[in-house]
C-alpha atoms as an extended CHARMM CRD file, in Angstrom:
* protein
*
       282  EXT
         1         1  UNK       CA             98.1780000000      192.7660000000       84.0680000000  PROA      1               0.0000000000
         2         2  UNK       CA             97.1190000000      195.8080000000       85.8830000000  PROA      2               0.0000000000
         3         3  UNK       CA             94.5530000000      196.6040000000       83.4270000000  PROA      3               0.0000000000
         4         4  UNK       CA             92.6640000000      192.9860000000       83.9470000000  PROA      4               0.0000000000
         5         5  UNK       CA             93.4670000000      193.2200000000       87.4730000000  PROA      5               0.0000000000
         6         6  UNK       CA             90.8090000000      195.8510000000       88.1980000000  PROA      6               0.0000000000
         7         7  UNK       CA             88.4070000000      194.5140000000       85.4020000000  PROA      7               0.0000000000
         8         8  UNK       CA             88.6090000000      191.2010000000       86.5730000000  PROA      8               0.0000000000
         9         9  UNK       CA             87.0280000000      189.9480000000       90.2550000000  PROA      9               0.0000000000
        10        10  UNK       CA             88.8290000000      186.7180000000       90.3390000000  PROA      10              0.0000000000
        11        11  UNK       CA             92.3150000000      188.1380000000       89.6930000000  PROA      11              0.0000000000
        12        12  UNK       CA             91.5050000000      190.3630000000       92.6000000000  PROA      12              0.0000000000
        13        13  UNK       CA             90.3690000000      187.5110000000       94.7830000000  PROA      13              0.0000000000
        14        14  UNK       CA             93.2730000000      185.3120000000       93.7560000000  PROA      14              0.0000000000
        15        15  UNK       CA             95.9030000000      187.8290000000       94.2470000000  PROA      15              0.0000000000
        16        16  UNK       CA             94.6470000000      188.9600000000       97.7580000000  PROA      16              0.0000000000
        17        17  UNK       CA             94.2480000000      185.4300000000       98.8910000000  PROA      17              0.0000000000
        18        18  UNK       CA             97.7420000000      184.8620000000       98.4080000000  PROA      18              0.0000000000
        19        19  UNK       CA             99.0670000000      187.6170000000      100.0950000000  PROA      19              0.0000000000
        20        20  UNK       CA             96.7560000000      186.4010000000      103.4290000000  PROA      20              0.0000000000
        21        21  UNK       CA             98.7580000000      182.4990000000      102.4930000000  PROA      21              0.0000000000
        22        22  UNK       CA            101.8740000000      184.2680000000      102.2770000000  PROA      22              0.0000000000
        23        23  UNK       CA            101.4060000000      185.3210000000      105.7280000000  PROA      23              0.0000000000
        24        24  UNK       CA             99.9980000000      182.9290000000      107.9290000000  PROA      24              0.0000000000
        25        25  UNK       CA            101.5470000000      180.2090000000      106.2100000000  PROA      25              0.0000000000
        26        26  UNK       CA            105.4070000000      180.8910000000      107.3190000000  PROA      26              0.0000000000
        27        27  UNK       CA            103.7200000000      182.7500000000      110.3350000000  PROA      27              0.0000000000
        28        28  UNK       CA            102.7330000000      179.0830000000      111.6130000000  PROA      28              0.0000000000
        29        29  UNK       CA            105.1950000000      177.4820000000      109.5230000000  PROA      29              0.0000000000
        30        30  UNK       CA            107.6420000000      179.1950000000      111.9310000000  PROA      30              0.0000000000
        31        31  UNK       CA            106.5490000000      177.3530000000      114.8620000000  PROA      31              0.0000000000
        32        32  UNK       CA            106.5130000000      174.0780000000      112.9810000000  PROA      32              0.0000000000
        33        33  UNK       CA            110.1410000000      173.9020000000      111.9490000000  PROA      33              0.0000000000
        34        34  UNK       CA            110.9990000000      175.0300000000      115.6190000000  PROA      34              0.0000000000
        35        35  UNK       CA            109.1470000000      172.2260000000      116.7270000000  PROA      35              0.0000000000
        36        36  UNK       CA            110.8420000000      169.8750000000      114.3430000000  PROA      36              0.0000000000
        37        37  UNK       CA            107.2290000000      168.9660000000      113.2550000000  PROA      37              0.0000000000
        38        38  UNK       CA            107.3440000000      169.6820000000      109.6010000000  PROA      38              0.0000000000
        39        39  UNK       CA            106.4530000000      166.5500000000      108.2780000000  PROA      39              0.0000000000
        40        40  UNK       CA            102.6320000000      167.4270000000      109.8560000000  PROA      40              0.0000000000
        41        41  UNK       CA            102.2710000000      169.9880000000      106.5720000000  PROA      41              0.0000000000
        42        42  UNK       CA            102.7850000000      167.1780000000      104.8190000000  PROA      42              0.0000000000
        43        43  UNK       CA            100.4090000000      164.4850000000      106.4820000000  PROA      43              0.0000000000
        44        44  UNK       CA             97.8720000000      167.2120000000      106.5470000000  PROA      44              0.0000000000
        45        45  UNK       CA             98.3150000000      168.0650000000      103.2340000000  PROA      45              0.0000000000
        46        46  UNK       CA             97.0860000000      164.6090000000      102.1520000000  PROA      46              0.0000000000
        47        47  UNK       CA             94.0980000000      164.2740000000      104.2440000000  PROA      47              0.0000000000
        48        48  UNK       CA             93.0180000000      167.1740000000      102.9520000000  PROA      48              0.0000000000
        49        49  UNK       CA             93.0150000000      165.9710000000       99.2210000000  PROA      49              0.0000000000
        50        50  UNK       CA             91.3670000000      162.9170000000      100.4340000000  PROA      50              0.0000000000
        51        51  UNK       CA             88.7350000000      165.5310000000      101.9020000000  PROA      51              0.0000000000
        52        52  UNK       CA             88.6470000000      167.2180000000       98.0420000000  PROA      52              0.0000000000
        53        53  UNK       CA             88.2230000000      164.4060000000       96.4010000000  PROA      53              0.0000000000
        54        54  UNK       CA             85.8030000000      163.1470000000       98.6420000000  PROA      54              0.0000000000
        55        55  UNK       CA             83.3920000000      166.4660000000       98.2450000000  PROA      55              0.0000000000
        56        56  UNK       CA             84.1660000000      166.3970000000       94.1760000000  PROA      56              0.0000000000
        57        57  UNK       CA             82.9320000000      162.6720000000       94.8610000000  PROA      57              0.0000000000
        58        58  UNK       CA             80.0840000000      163.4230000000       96.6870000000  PROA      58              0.0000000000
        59        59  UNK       CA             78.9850000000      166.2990000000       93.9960000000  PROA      59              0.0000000000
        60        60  UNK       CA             79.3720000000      163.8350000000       91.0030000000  PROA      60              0.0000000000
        61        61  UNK       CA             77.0900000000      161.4910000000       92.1440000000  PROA      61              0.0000000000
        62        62  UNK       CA             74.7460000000      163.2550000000       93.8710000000  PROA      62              0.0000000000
        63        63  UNK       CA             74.8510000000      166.8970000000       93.3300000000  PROA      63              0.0000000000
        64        64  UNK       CA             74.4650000000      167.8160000000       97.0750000000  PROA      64              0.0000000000
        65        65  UNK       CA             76.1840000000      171.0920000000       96.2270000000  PROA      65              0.0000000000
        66        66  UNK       CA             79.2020000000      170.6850000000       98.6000000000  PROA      66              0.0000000000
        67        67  UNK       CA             82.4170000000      172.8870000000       97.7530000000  PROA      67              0.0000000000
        68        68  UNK       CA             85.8510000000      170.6840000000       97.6380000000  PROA      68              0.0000000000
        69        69  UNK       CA             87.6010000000      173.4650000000       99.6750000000  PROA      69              0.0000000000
        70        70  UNK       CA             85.1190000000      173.2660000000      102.6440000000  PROA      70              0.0000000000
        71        71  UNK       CA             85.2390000000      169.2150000000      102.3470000000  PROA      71              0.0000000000
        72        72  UNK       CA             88.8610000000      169.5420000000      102.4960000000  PROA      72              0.0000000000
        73        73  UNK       CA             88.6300000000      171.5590000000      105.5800000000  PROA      73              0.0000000000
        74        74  UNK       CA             86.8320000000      169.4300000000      107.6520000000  PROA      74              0.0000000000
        75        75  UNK       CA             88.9050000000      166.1910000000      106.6190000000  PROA      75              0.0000000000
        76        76  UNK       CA             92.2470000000      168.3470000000      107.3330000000  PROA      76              0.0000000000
        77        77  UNK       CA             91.0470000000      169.2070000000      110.6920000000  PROA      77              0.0000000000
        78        78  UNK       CA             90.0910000000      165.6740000000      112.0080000000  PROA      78              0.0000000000
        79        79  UNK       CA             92.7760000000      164.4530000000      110.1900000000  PROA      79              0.0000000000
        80        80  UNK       CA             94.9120000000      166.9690000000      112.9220000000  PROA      80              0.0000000000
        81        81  UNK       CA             92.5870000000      165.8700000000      115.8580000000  PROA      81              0.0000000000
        82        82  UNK       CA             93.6990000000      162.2150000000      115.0150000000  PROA      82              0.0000000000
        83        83  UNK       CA             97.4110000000      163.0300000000      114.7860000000  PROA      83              0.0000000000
        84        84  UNK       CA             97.1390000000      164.6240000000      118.4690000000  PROA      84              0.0000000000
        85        85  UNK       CA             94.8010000000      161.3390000000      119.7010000000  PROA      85              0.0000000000
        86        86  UNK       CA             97.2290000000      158.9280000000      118.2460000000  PROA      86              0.0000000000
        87        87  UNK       CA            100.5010000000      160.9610000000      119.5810000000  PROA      87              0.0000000000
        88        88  UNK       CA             99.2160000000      160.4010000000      122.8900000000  PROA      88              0.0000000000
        89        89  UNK       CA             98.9880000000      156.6240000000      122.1880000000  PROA      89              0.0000000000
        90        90  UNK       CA            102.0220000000      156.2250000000      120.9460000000  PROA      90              0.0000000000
        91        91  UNK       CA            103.2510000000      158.8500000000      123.8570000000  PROA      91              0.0000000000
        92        92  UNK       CA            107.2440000000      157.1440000000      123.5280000000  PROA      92              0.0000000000
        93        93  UNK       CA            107.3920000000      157.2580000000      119.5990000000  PROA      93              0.0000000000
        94        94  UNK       CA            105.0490000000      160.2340000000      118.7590000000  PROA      94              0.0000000000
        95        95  UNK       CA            106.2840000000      160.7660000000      114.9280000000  PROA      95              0.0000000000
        96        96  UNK       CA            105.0270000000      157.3280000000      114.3240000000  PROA      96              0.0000000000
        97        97  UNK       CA            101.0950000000      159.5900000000      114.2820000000  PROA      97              0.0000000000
        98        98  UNK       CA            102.3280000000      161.7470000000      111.0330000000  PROA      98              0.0000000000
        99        99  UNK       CA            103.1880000000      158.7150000000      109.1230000000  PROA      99              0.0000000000
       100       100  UNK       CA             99.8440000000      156.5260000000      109.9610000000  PROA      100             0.0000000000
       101       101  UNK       CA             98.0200000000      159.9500000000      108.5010000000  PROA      101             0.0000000000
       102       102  UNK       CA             99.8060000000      160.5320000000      105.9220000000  PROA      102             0.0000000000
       103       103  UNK       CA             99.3620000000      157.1780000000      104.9300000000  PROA      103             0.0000000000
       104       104  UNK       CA             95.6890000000      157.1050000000      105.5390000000  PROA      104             0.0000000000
       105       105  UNK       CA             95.1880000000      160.4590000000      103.2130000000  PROA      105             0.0000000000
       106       106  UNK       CA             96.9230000000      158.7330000000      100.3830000000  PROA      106             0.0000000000
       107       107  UNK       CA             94.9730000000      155.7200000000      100.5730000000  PROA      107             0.0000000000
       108       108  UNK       CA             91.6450000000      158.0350000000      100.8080000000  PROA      108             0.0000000000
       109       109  UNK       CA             92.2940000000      159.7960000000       97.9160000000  PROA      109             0.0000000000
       110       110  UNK       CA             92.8020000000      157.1670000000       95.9550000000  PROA      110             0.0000000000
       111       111  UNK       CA             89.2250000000      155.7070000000       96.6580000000  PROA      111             0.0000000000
       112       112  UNK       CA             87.7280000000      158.5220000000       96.2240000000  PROA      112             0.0000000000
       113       113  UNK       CA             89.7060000000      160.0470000000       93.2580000000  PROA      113             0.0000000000
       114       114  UNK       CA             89.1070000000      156.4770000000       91.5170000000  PROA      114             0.0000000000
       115       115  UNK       CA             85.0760000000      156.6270000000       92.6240000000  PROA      115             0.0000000000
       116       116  UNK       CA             84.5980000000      160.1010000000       91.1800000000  PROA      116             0.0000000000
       117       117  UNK       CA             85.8120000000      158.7470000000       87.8540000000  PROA      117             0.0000000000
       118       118  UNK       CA             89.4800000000      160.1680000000       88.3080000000  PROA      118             0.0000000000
       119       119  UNK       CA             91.5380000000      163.2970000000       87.5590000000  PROA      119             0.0000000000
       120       120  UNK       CA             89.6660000000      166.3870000000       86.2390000000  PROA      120             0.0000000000
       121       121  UNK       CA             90.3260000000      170.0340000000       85.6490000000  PROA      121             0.0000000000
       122       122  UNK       CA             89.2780000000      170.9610000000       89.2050000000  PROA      122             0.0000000000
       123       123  UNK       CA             91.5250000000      168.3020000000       90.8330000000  PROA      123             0.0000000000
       124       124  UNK       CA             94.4530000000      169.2970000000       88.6900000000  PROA      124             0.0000000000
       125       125  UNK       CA             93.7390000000      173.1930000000       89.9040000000  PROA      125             0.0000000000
       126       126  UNK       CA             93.5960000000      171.6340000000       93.7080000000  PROA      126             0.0000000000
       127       127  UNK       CA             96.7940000000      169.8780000000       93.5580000000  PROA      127             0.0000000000
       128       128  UNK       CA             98.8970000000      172.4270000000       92.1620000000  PROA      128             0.0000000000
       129       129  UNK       CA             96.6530000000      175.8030000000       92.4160000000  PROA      129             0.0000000000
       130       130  UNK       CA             95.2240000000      177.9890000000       90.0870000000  PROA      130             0.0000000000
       131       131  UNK       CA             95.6280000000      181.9510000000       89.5310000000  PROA      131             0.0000000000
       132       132  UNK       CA             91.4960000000      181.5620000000       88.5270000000  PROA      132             0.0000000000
       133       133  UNK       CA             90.0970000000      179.1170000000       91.4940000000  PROA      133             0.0000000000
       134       134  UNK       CA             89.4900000000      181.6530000000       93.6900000000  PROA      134             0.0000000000
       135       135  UNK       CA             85.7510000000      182.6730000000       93.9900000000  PROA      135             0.0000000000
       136       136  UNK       CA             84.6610000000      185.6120000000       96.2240000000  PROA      136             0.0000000000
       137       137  UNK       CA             83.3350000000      183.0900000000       99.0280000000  PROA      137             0.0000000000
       138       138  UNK       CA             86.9730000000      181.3690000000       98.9900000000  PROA      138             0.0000000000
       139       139  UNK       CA             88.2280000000      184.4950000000       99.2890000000  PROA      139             0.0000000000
       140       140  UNK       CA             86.4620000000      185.6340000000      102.2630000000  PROA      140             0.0000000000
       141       141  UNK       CA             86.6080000000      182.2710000000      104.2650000000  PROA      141             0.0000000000
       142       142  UNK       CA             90.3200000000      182.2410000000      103.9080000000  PROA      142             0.0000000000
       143       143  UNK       CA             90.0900000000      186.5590000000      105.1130000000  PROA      143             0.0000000000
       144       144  UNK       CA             88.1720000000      185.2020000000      108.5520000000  PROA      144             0.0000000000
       145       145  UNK       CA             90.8830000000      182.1050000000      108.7050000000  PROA      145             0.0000000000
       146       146  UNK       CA             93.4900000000      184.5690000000      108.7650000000  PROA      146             0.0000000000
       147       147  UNK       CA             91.9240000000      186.6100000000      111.1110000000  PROA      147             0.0000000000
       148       148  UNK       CA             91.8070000000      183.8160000000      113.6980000000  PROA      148             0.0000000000
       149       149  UNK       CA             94.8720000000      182.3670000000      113.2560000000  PROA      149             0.0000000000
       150       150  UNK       CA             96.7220000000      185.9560000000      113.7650000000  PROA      150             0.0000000000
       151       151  UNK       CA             94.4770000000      186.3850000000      116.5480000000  PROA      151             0.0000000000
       152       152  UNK       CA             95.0500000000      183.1920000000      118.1910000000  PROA      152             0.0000000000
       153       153  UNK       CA             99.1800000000      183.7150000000      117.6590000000  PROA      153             0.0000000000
       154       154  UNK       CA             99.1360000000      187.0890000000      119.1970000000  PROA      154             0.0000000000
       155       155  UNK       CA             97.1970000000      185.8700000000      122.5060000000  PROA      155             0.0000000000
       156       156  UNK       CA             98.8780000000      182.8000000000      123.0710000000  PROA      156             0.0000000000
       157       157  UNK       CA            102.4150000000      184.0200000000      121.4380000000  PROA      157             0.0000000000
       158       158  UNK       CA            103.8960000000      183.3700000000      124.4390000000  PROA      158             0.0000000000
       159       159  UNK       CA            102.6070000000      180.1050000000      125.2920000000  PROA      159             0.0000000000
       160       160  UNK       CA            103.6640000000      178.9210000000      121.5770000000  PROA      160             0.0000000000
       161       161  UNK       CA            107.2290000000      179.7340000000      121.6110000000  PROA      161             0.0000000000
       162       162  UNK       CA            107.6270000000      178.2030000000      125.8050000000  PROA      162             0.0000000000
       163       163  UNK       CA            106.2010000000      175.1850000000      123.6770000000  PROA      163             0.0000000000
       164       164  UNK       CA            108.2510000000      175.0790000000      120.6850000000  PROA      164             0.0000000000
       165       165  UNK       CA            111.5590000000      175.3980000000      122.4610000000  PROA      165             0.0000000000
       166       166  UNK       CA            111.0330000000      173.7790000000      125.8960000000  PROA      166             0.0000000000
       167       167  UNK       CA            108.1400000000      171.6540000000      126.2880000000  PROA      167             0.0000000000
       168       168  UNK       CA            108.9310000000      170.4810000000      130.3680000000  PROA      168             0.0000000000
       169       169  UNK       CA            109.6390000000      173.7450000000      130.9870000000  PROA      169             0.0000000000
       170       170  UNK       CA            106.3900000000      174.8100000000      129.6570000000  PROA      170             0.0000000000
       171       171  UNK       CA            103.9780000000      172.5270000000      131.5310000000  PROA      171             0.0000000000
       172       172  UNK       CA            106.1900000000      172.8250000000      134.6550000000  PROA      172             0.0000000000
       173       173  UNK       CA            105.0650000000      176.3610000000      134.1770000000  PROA      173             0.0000000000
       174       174  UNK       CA            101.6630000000      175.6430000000      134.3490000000  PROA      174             0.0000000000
       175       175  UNK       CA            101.1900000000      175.9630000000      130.3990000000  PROA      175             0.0000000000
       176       176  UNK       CA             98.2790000000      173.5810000000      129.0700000000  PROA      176             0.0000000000
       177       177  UNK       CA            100.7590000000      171.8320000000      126.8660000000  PROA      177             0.0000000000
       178       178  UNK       CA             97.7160000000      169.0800000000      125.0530000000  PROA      178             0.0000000000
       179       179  UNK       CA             95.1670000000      172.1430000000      124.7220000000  PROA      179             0.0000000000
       180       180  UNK       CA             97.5230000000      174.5180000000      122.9800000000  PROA      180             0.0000000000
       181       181  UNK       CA             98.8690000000      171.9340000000      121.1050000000  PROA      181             0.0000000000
       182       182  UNK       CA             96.2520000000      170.6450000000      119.7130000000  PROA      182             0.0000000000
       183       183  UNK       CA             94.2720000000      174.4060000000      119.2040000000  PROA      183             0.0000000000
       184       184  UNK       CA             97.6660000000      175.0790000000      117.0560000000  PROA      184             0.0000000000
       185       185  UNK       CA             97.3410000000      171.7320000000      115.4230000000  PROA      185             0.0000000000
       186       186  UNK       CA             93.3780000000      172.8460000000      113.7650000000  PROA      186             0.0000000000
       187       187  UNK       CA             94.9920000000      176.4520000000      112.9570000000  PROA      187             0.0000000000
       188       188  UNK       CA             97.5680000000      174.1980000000      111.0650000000  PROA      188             0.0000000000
       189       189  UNK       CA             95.0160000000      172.3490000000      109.2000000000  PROA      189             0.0000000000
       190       190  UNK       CA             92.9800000000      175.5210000000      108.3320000000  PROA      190             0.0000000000
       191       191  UNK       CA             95.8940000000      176.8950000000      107.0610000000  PROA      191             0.0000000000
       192       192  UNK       CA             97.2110000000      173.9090000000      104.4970000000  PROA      192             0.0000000000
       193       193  UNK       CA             93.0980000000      173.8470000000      103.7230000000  PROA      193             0.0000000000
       194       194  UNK       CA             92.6330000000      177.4410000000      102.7450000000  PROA      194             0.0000000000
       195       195  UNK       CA             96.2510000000      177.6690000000      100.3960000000  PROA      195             0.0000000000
       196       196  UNK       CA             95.3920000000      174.8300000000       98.3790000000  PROA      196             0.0000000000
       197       197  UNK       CA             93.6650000000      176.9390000000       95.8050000000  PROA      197             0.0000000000
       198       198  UNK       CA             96.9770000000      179.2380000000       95.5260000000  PROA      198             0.0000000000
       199       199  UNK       CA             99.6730000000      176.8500000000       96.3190000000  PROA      199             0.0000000000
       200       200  UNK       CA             98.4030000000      173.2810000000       95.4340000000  PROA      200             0.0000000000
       201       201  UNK       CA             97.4440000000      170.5110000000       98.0680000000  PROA      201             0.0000000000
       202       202  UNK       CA            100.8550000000      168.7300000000       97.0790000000  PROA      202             0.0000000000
       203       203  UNK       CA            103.0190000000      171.7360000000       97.1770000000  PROA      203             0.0000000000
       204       204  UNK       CA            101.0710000000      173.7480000000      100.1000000000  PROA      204             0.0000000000
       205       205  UNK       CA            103.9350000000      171.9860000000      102.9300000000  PROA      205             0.0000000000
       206       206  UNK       CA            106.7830000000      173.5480000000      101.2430000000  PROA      206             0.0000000000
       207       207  UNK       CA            105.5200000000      177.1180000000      101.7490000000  PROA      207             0.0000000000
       208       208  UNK       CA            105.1270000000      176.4070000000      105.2730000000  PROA      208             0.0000000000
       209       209  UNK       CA            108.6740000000      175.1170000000      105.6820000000  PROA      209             0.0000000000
       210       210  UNK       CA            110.9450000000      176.9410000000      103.1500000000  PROA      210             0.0000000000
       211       211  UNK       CA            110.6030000000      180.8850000000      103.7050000000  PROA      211             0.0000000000
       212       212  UNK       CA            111.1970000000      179.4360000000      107.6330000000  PROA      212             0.0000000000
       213       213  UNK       CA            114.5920000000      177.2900000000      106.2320000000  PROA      213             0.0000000000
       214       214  UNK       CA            115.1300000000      180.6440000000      104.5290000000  PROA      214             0.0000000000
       215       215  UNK       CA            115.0780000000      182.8750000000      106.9080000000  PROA      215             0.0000000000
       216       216  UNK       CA            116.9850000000      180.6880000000      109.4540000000  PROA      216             0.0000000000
       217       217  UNK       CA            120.0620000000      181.2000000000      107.8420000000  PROA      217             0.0000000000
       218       218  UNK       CA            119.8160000000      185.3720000000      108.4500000000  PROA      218             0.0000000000
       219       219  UNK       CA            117.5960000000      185.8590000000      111.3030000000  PROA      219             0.0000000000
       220       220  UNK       CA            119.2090000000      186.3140000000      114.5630000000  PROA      220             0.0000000000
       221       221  UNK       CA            116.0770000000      185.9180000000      116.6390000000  PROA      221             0.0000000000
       222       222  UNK       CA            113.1310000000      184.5550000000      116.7420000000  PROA      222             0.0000000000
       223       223  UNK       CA            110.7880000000      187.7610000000      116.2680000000  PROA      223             0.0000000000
       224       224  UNK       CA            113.0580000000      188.7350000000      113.1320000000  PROA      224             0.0000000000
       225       225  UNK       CA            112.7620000000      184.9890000000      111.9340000000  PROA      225             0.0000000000
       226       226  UNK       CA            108.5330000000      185.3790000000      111.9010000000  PROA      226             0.0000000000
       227       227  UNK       CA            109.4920000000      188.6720000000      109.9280000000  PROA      227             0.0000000000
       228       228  UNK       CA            111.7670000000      187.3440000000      107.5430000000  PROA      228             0.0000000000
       229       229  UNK       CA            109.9580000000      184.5520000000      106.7500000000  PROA      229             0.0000000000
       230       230  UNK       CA            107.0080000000      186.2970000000      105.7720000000  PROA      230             0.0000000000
       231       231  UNK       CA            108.8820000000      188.8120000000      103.9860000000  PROA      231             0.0000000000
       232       232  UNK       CA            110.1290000000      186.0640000000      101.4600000000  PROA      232             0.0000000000
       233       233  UNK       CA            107.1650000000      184.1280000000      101.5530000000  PROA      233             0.0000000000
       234       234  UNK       CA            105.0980000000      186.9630000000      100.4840000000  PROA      234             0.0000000000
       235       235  UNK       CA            107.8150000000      187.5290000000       97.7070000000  PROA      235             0.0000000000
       236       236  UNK       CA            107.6210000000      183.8020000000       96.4920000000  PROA      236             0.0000000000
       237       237  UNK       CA            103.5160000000      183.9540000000       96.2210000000  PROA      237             0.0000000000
       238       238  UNK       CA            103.9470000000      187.5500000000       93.8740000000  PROA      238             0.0000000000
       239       239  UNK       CA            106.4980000000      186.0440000000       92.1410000000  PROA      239             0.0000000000
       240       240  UNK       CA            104.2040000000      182.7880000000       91.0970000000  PROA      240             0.0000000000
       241       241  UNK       CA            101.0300000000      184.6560000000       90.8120000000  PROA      241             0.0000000000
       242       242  UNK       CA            102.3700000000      187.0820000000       88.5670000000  PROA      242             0.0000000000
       243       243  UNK       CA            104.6490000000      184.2840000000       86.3600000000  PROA      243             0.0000000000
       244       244  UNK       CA            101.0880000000      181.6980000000       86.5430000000  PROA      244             0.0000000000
       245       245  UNK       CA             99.5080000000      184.7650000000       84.6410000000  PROA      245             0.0000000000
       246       246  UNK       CA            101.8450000000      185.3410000000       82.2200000000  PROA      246             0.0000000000
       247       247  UNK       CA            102.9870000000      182.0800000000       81.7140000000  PROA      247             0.0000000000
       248       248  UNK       CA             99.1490000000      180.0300000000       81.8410000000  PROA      248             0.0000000000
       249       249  UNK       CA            101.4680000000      177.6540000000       84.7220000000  PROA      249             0.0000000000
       250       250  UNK       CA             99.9010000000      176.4410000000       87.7680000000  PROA      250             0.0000000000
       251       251  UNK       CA            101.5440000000      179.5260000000       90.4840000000  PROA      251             0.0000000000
       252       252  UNK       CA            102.4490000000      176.8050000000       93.3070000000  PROA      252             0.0000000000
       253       253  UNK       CA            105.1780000000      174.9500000000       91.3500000000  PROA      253             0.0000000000
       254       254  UNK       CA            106.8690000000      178.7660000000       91.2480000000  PROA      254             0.0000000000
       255       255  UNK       CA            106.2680000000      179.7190000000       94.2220000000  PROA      255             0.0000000000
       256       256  UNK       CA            108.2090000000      176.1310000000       95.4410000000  PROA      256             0.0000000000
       257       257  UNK       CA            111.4360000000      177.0880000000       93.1110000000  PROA      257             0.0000000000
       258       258  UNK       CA            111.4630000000      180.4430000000       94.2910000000  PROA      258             0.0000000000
       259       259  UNK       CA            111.5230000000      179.6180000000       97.6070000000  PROA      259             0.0000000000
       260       260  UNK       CA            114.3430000000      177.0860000000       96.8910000000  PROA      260             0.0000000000
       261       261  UNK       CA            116.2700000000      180.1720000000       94.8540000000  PROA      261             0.0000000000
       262       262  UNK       CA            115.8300000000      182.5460000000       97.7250000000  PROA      262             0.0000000000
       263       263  UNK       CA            116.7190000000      179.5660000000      100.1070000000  PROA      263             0.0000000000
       264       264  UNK       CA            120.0670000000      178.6010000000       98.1820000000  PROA      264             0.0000000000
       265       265  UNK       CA            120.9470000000      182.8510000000       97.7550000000  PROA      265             0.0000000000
       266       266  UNK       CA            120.3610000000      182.8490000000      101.4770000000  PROA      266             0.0000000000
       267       267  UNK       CA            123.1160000000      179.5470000000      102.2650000000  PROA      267             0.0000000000
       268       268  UNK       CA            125.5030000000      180.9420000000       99.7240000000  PROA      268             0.0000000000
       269       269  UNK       CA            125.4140000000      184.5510000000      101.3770000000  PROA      269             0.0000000000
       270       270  UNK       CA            125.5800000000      183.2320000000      104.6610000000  PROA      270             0.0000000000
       271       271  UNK       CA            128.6160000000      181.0200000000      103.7330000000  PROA      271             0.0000000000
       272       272  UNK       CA            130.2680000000      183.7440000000      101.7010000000  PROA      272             0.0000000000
       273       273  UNK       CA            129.8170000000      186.2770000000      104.5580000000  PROA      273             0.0000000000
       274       274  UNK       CA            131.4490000000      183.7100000000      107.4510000000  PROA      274             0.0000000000
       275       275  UNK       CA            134.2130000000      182.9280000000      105.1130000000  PROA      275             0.0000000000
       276       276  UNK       CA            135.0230000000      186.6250000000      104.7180000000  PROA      276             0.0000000000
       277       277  UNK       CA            134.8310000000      187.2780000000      108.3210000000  PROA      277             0.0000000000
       278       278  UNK       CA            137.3230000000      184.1900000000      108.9050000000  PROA      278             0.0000000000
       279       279  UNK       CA            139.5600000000      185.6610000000      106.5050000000  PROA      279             0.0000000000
       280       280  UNK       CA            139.9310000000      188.7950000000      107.8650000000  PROA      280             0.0000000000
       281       281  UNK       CA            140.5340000000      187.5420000000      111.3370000000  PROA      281             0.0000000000
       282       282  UNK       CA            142.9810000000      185.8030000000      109.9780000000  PROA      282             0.0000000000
């Protein structure tokens, strides 16, 4: 593999884009599960393959040129805008917004799957990822996605975690609770946009969420949480790169059962190591 790795641009591209997913997808997957807002990946993750399908539409018929990924972008970030719009609406029963989107994204895609003559080989490599989607343009849209999102994190770090464990307490600080929700929100979307091509639309949510459930189980704060969950989902995206290659798979659906490995190591370490120390204190 090393060999075509430095013959070959798009194994380059591919492999270097996942390492960027494989950190600021737990990085802001972190703050999700804190939140208890998981089910957003999800939602998001929906609207943006109505947003793929749309722009694979939109080429088929009339050939204006426009890339699925950036399509996908802009549908997964007012899909985010309208989850914030409609939480505020529904200000008593706020999870009711990720539902209605959800919903919406499925129905979208649908249409637009249907009107662009249904599943092809680019829409298969969008829902579950690819180890050869990634062009040199992808590559460097996700590199200045990354770059804002870690940017935005380490200026408003603070701000983020007041939010994610004590929302009163927050704006009674004087914290712009709607403004930094929503900015986090759009970094959300970007982020579920730009794995697609590694991960999969349909499978992007669980990268987001499981090296967080993960690392739950071992951290014992929240710094070393952000750190652990990284670490393994950095170790999951490797893992299904490298097996996609060998193997001619789609890398997301490894990267998911990894995570689920590491996840269920984690739980049976963590349960081996409490009933050990109950033992002895016995």
């Amino acid at each position: 593999m090393l060999a075509d790795f430095l013959e070959y641009d798009f194994l380059r591209h591919t492999f270097f884009t996942g390492l960027l997913i494989g950190i600021i997808a737990p990085l802001l997957g972190t703050f999700i599960v804190v939140r208890r807002l998981s089910l957003i990946a999800d939602a998001l993750s929906h609207v943006t393959l109505a947003g793929i399908a749309f722009g694979l539409f939109i080429d088929k018929k009339f050939a204006l040129g426009i890339t699925p990924l950036y399509s996908g972008m802009g549908f997964s970030v007012l899909g985010s805008i309208f989850i914030e719009k409609l939480r505020g609406v529904y200000k008593a029963y706020q999870e009711l917004a990720i539902p209605i989107i959800l919903s919406g994204g499925v129905g979208l895609s649908v249409i637009f799957i249907a009107l662009a003559d249904g599943f092809n080989t680019d829409l298969f490599n969008y829902l579950f990822g690819s180890v050869s989607a990634v062009s040199k343009t992808d590559f460097y849209s996700i590199l200045g996605i990354s770059v804002v999102i870690i940017l935005v994190i380490r200026l408003f770090y603070r701000e983020l975690v007041t939010l994610s464990f004590d929302e009163e307490h927050a704006v009674a600080s004087g914290i712009h609770a709607k403004r930094i929700h929503l900015l986090f929100i759009i970094l959300t979307a970007l982020v579920i946009a730009a794995s697609i091509r590694v991960v999969g639309v349909l499978l992007v949510s669980a990268l987001m969420t499981l090296p967080v459930a993960t690392s739950m189980r071992i951290a014992r704060g929240f710094k070393q949480m952000i750190v652990f969950s990284i670490v393994f989902g950095e170790l999951a995206v490797i893992i299904g790169l490298i097996s996609g290659y060998y193997f001619s798979i789609p890398p997301g659906g490894t990267i998911v059962v990894v995570s689920i490995i590491m996840l269920l190591l984690a739980i049976g370490i963590k349960r081996y190591s409490f009933r050990r120390v109950t033992h002895e204190t016995e």
